[in-house]
C-alpha positions in Angstrom: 103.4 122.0 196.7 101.9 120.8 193.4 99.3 123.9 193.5 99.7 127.5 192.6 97.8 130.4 192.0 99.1 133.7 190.8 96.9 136.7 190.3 97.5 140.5 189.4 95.3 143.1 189.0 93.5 143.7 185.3 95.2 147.8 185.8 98.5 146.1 186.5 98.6 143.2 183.7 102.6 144.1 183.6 103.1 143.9 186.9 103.8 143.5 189.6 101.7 140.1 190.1 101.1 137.9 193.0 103.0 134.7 193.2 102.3 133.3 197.1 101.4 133.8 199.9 103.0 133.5 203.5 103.0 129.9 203.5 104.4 129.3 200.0 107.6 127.4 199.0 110.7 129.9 199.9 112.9 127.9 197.8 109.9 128.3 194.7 109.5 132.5 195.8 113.5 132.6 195.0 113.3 131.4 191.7 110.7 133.5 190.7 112.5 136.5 192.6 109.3 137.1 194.5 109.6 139.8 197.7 107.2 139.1 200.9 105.2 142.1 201.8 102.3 142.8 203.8 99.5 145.4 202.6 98.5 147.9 205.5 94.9 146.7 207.1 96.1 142.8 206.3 97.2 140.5 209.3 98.7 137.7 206.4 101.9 138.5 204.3 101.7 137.7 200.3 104.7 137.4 197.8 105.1 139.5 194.9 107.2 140.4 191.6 107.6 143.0 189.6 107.1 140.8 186.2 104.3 140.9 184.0 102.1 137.7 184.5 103.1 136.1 180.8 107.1 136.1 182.0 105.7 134.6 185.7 104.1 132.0 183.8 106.8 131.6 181.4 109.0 131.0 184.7 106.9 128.7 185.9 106.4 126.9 182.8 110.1 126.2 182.5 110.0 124.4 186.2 106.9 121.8 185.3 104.0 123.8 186.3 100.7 123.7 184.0 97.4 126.7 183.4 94.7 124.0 184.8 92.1 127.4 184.7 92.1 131.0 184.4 89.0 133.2 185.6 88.4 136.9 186.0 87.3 137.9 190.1 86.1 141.8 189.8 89.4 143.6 188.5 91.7 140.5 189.0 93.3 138.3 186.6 93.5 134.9 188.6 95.5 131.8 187.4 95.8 128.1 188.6 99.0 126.2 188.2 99.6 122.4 189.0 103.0 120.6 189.0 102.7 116.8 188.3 
């Protein structure tokens, strides 16, 4: 999965941020420590962590992945990760 986006919301910037969702790599999720949940009112499942975004990408960082943009939707900080 050489793709990855990770968003959190601009009130939370220390956490907890989104790192997946329900099709994600389990073995990646691990890593990052990242718990499944599913929001009442959604039929999909998303994984999250308690860290602040910079320590997610720091993580991330550490394991090959690469910022290739970073945009603001509304209130939410949204990143985009690629692994060669």
């Amino acid at each position: 999965m050489p793709y990855l986006l990770i968003s959190t919301q601009i009130r939370l910037e220390a956490g907890p941020t989104m790192v997946g969702d329900e099709h994600s790599d389990p073995h990646l999720m691990s890593i990052l420590g990242a718990i499944k949940r599913s929001t009442l009112g959604n039929n999909f499942c998303e994984y999250y962590v308690n860290d602040a975004p910079r320590v997610v990408l720091d993580k991330l960082e550490s394991l090959g992945y690469r910022v290739v943009s970073m945009t603001g939707v509304g209130q939410t900080l949204v990143w985009c990760l690629h692994r060669e």
